[in-house]
N, C-alpha and C positions, 0 to 999 in steps of 0.2 A: 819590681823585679823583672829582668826582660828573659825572654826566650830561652836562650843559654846559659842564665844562671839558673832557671828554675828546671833544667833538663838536668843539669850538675846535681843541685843537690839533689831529687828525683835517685840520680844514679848513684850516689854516694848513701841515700839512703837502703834504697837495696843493697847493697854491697855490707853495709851492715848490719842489717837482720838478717843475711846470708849467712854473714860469719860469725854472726852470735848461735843461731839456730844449728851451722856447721859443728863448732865447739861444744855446743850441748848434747849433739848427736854421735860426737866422736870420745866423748870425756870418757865415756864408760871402759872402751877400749885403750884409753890412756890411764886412765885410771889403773887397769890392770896391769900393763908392763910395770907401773911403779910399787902394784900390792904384791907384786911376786919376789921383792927385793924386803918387803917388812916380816913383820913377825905377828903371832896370832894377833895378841894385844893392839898393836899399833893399826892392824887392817879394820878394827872396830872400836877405834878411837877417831877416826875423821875421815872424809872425805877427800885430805887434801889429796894430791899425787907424788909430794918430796917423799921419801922414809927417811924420817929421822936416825934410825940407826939403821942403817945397809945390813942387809945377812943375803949372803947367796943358800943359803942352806934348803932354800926351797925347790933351784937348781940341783944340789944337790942328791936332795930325796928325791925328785923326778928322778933323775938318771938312775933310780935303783929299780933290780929286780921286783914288782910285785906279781903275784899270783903263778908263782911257778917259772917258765922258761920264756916270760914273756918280758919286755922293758920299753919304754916308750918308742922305741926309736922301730922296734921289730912289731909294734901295733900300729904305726904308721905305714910301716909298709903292707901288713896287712890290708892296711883302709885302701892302699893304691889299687892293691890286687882285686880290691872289687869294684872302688872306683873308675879305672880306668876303660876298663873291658864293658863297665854298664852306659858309657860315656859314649863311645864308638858303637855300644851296638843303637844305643836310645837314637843316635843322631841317623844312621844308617836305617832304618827301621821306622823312624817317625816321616824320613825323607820319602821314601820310595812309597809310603801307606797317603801320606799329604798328596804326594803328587798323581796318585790314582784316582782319589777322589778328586780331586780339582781338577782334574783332565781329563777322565776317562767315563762315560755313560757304559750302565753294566745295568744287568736285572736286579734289583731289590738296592739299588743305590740308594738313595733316599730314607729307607728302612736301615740299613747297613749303618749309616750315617747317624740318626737316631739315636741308636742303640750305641754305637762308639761315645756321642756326647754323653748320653744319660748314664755313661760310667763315670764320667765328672764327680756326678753328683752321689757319687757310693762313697762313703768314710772308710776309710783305711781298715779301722778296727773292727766293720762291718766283713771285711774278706779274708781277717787273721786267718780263722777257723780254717773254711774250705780250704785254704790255700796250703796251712799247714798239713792238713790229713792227705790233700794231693801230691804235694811235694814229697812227705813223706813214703807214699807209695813208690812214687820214682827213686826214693833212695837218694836224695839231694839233700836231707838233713845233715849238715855238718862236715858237707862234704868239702874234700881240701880246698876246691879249687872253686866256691862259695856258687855252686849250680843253684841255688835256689834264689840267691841274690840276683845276681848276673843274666839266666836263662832267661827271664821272662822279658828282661828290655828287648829282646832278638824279634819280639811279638808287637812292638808297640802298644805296650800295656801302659804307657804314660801319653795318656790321651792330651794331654794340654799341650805337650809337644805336639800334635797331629795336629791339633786345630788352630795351636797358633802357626805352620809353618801353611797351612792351607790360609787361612789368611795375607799369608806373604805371596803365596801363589797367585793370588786372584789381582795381587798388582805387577804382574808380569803378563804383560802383553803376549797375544797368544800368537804374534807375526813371526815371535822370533822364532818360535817352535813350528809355524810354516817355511820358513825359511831353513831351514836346519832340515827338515823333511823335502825341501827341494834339493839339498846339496846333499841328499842321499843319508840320513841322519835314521835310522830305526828311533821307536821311545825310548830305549834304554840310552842311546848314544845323544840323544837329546837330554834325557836328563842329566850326564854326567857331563855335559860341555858345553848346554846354555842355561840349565833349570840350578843346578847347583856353583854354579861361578856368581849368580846372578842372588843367590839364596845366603848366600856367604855370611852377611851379617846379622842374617836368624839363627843360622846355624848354629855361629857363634854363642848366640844370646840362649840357644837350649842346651848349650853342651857346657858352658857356665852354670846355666840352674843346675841343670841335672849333676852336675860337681859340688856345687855348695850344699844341695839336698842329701848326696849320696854321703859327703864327707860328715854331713850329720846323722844320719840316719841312727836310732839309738833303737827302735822297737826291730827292722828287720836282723840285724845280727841275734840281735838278745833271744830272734825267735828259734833262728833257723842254725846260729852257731855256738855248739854246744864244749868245745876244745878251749880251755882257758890261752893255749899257744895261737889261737887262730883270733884271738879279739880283733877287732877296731880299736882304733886310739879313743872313738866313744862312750866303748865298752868298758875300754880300760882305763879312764879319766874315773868313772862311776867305780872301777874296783879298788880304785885306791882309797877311795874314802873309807876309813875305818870307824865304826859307829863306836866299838867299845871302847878303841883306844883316844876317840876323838877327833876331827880333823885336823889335819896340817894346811892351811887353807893357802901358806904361798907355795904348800908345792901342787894342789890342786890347780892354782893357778899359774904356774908354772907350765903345767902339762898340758892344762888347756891353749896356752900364749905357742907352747912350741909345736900342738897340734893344728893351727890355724894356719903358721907363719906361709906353708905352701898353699892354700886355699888365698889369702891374700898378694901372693906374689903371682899366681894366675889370675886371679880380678884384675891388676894393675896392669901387667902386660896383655889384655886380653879388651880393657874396658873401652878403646877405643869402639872394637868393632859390635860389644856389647850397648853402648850409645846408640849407634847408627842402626843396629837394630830395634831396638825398644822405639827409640825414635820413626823410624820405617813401619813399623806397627800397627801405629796412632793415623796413618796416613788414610787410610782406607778401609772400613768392613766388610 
């Protein structure tokens, strides 16, 4: 076999355990647009994805009223109103805290740093408590405009943002930022027109996590928002499950497929620069 044929199949061979390994990692999510069109029986009679008998009725029940004045489409937007705002402050907040560290020599840096990372390493469920009895004093519990969600990204309290965009820093040549300070650039004007142009596709890559993490998030609502009208579409996929009367499992899934469908349509337009990020990552420690 010469050169070129064994590079051929070589490449033909990955390309098929790509797209076998692809299909198996995608089926689950195909799987579901086709269990949201069956019925109880038929979603736990097989694996296939056809439905033999079509019912939108899962459609249906979705689009109803559960739990008072709330309906899918009004716990969507809920999810935005925390989403959004925790998106720009995380990326705003983890920017400006990364680039002090990675630039700037201060008393107890080192220490500072330390203690930022070793928050990594705190469980979630380990800061419930304090955070509830604190928040609560401020009077943030359940508040309209979700201050207890929202407030604390302002702080850069999502250290993995901080230390991975400080890692992006450290492969950014430090000329350019002498340069920028020769054409009269202060730090602030340096970070907002060589540090953050240049940052672009981490930025990216942390305002995407921090979307998919937020658009999940099922323990901070449940903790902190206490108004059935102010759900997440998280909260409110989970209220609709009725224990007594039974599930309805296509319109569960239903709810689930039509609370995604934005969370997938910003991955797809966004994954370019979410690649070139992750990729850019791996470049350098």
């Amino acid at each position: 076999m010469t050169r070129e044929m064994r590079v051929k199949v070589n490449t033909c061979i990955r390309y098929f355990v790509l797209i076998v390994v692809g299909l198996v990692m995608i089926y689950p999510l195909i799987w579901m647009v086709g269990a949201t069109f069956k019925s109880n029986n038929e979603i736990f009679g097989g694996i296939g994805f056809w439905p033999k008998n079509p019912t939108l009725s899962g459609y249906k029940s979705a689009l109803k009223s559960y739990g008072g004045d709330i309906n899918i489409f009004k716990a969507m937007l809920n999810t935005y109103e925390i989403v959004l705002p925790k998106v720009v402050f995380t990326v705003v907040s983890a920017t400006i805290t990364a680039y002090g560290f990675a630039r700037f020599q201060f008393r107890g840096k080192n220490l500072l740093f330390a203690v930022l990372m070793s928050t990594l390493f705190l469980p979630q469920v380990v800061l419930n408590v304090p955070q509830f009895i604190m928040y609560n004093q401020f009077g943030w519990i359940d508040s309209p405009i979700y201050l207890a969600l929202v407030i604390p990204a302002l702080f850069a309290t999502d250290t993995y943002f901080v230390f991975m965009l400080i890692q992006f820093l450290r492969n950014i040549p430090k000329e350019l930022e002498e340069a920028a300070e020769i054409d009269g650039c202060n730090s602030f004007k340096t970070l907002i027109h060589v540090i953050v142009p240049m940052l672009k596709p981490s930025i990216v890559s942390c305002a995407l996590f921090q979307f998919m993490w937020t658009s999940n998030d099922f323990m901070g609502p449940l903790l902190y928002v206490n108004t059935p009208g102010r759900y997440p579409a998280s909260i409110f996929v989970k209220m609709s499950m009725d224990a007594d009367a039974g599930f309805e499992w296509n319109r569960v899934l239903a709810m689930s497929l039509i609370s995604i469908i934005p969370s997938l349509i910003v991955f797809f337009l966004a994954q370019d620069s979410f690649i070139d990020g992750i990729a850019a990552g791996g470049v350098k420690g």
